[in-house]
C-alpha positions as CSV (number, residue, x, y, z in Angstrom):
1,X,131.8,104.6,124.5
2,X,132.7,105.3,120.5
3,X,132.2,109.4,121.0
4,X,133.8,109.7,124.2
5,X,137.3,107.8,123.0
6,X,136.9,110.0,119.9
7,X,137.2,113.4,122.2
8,X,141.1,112.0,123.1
9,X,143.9,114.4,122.4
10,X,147.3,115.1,123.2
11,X,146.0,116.4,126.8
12,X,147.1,114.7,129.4
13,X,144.1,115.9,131.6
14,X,141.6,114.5,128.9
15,X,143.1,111.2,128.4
16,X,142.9,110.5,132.5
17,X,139.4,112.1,132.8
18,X,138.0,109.4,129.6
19,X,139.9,106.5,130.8
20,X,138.5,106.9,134.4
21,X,135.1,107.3,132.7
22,X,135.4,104.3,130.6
23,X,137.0,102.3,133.7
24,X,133.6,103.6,136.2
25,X,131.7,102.8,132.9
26,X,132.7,99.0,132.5
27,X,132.6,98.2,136.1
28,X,129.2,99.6,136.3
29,X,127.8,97.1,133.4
30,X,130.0,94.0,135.6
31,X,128.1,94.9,138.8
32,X,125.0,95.0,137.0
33,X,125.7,91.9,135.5
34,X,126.2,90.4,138.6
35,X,122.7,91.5,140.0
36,X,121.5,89.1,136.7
37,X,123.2,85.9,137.3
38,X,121.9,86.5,141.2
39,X,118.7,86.5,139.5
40,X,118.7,83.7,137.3
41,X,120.8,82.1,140.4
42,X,117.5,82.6,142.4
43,X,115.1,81.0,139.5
44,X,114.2,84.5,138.1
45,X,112.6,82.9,134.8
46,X,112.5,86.3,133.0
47,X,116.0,87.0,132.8
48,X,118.4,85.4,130.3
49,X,122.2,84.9,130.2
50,X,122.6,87.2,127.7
51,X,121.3,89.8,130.1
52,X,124.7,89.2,132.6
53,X,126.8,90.1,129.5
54,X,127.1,93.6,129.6
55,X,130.6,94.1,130.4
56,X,131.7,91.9,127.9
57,X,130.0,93.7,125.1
58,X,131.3,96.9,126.2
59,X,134.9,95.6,126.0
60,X,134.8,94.3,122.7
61,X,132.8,97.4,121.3
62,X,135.0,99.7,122.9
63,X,138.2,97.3,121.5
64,X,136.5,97.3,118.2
65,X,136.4,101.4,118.2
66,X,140.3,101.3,118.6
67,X,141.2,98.8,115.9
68,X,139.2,101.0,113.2
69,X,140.5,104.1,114.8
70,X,144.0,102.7,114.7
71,X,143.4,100.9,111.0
72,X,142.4,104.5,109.8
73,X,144.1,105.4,106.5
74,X,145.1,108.8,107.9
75,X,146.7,107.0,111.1
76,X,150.1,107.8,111.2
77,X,152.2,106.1,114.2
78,X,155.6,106.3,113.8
79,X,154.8,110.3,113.7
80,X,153.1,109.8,117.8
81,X,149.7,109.9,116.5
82,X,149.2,106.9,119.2
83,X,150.3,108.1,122.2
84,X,147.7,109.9,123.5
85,X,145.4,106.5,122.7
86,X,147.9,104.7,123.8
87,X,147.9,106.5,127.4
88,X,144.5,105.9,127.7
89,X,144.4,102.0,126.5
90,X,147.0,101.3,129.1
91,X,145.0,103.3,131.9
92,X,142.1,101.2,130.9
93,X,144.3,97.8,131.0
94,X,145.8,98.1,134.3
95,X,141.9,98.4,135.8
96,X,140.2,96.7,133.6
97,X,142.3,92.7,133.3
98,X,140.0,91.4,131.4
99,X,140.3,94.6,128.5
100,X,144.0,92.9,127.8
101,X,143.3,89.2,126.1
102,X,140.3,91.1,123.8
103,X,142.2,94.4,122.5
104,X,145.2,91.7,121.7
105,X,143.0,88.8,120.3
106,X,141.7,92.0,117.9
107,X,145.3,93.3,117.0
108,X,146.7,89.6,116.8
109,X,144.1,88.8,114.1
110,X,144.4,91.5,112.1
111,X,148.8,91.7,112.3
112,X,149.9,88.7,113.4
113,X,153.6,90.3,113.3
114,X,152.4,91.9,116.4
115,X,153.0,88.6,118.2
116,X,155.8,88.5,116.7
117,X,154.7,85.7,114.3
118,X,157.0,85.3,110.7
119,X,154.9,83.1,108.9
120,X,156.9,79.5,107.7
121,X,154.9,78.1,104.4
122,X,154.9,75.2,102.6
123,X,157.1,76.2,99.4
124,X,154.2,75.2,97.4
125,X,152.0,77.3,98.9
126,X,149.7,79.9,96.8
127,X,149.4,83.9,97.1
128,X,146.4,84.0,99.0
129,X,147.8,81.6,101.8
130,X,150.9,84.0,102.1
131,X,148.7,86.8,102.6
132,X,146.6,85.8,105.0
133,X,149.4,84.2,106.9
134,X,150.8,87.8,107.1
135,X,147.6,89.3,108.5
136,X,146.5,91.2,105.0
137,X,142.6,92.2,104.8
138,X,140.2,91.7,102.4
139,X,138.2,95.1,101.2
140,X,134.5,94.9,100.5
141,X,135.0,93.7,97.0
142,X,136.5,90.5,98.4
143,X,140.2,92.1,97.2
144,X,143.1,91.8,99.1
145,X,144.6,95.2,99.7
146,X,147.7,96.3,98.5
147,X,151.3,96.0,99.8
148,X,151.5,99.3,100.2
149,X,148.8,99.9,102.3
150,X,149.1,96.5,104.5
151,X,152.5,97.9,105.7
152,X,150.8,101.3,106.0
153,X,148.6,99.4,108.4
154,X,151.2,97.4,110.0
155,X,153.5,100.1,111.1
156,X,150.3,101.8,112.5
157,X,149.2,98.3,114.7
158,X,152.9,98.1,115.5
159,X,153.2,101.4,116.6
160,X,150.5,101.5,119.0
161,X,151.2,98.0,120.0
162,X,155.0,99.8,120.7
163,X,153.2,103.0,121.9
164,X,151.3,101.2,124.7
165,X,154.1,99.3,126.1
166,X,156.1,102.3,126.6
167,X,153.1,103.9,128.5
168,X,152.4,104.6,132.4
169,X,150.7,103.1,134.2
170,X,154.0,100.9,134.3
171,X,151.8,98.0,136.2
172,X,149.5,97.3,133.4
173,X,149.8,93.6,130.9
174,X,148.8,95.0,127.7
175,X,151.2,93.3,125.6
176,X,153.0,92.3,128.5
177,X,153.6,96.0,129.4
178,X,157.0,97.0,129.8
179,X,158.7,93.6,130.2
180,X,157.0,93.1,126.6
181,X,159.1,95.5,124.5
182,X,162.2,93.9,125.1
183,X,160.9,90.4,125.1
184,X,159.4,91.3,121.6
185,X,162.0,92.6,120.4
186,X,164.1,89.8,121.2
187,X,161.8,87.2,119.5
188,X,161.1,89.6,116.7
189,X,164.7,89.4,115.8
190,X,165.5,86.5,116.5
191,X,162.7,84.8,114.0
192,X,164.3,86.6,111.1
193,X,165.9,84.4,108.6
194,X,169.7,84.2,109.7
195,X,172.7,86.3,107.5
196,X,172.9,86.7,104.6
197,X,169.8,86.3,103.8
198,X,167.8,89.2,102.7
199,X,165.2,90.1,104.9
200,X,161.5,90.1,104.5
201,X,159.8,93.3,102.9
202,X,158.0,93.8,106.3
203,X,161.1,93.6,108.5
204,X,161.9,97.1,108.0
205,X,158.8,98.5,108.5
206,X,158.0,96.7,111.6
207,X,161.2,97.5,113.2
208,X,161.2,101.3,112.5
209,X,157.6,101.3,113.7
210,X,158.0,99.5,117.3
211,X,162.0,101.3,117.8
212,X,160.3,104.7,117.2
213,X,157.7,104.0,120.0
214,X,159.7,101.9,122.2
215,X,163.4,103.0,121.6
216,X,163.4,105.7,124.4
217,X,162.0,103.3,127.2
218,X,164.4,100.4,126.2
219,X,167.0,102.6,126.2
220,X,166.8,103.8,129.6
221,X,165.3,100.6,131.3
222,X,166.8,97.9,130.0
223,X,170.4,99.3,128.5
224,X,172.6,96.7,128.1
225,X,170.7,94.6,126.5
226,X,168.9,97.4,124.1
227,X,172.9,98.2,123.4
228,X,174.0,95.3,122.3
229,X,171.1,95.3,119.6
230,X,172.2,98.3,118.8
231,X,175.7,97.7,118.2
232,X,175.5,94.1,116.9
233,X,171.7,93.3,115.6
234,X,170.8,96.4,114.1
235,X,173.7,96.9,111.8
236,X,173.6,93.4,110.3
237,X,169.6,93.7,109.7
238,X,170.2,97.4,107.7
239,X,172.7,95.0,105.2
240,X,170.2,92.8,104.4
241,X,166.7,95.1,104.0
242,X,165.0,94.7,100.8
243,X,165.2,98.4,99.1
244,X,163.1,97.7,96.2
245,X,160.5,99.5,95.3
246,X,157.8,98.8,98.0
247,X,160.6,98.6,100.3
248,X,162.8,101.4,100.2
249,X,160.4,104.1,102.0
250,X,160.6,101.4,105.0
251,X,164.4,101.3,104.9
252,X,164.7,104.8,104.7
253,X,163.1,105.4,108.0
254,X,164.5,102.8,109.7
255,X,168.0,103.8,108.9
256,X,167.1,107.7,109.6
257,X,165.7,106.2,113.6
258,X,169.0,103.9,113.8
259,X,170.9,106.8,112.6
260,X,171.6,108.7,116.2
261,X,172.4,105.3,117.9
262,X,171.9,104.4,121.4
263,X,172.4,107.8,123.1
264,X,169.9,109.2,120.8
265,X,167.2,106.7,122.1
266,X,168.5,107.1,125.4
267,X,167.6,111.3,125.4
268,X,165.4,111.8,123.3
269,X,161.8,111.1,124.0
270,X,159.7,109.9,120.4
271,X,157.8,112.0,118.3
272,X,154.5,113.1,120.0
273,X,154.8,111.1,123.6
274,X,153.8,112.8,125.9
275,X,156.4,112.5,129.0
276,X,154.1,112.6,131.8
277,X,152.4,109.3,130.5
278,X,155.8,107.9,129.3
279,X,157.7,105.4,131.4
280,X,161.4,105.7,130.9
């Protein structure tokens, strides 16, 4: 499972040809699960019910081999490095139902944003509380890890999460496929604190990560409403970023992937995607 997702690349040939694999693969391990409950159905006293597992195993193995490949320190997303995972998760999804609730509960527990999800605590309440609310991770040391990197990590969750909904097969429910991106979006923005308030550190990063994926295919599928963010949301959110130290990098982009407006979603496909797998 682990070494053939690893052979994916920006070939469109190779992305089908794992997928399909992986699909064959998982369906083999269900059928064969099958065969075991008929056995234990029948009073077969040396098989067990961890023996009509299979397929489940494989799913979550082969979801926990995307969420370290995607989590990688050298993962960059907003550049495309996604999309030719992103093809092949959504290939996967549209066979493979029960692939969808597992990849998400794995990206939900590790970014909650993805959800979206702002976190609301008690005024009172103490660092460590805030930082798991936001989805941060603990290193081996029992650290939390730095800002820095946890909106490294972020965009990179965010951008696949963006990646994938943007991707063909156009049937599939990860994330709630196509219908998703403008639905998340919508709630996204609409769970920010209201103007003139300044905006969280991650709000910037977030944004810029799922528009750089998903900007193209809202654009040309669902235009009025994508232009009415960008003529009245967008503008008041790049007001109210926070451009301090930790934040500025984040604004930067954002305002650089704003800066063409809607026309420049509209024609221009995203870093990296590879338009044969992209649904616009």
């Amino acid at each position: 499972c682990r070494g053939r997702v690893n052979t994916i690349s920006a070939d469109v040939g190779k992305i089908q040809s794992v997928s399909r694999e992986i699909v064959e693969a998982i369906k083999s391990e269900k059928d064969e699960d099958k065969k075991m409950k008929d056995l234990i159905d029948s009073g077969n006293p040396e098989v067990i019910s961890e023996m009509t597992r299979g397929h489940e195993y494989f799913i979550d193995l082969l979801a926990s081999s995307m969420m370290v490949r995607i989590q990688a320190e050298g993962f960059n997303g907003p550049r495309g490095d996604g999309f030719p995972l992103a093809g092949f998760l959504a290939a996967v999804a549209s066979e493979i139902p029960e692939f969808v609730p597992i990849l998400e509960g794995h990206i939900y527990t590790v970014c909650p944003l993805a959800i979206p999800f702002v976190a609301s605590l008690d005024k009172n309440a103490d660092e460590d509380k805030l930082m798991e609310s936001l989805g941060m991770v603990k290193n081996k040391e029992g650290a939390y890890e730095s800002f820095e990197r946890f909106l490294q990590r972020t965009e990179g969750i965010i951008s696949i999460m963006a990646n994938v909904i943007s991707s063909h097969p156009s049937n599939h429910e990860l994330f709630g496929g196509h219908k998703g991106a403008m639905q998340w979006l919508n709630h996204f923005v609409d769970l920010l604190p209201p103007s003139p308030e300044q905006l969280p550190l991650f709000a910037a990063c977030v944004l810029d990560a799922f528009l750089t994926g998903s900007g193209h295919m809202l654009a040309n599928l669902y235009a009025d409403r994508f232009k009415q963010h960008i003529t009245d949301t967008f503008p008041d959110i790049l007001k109210r970023l926070d451009e301090g130290a930790i934040g500025a990098p984040s604004a930067h982009r954002l305002k650089e992937t704003l800066k063409a407006g809607f026309e420049g979603f509209r024609t221009l496909l995203p870093p990296k995607a590879l338009a044969q797998m992209y649904n616009n």
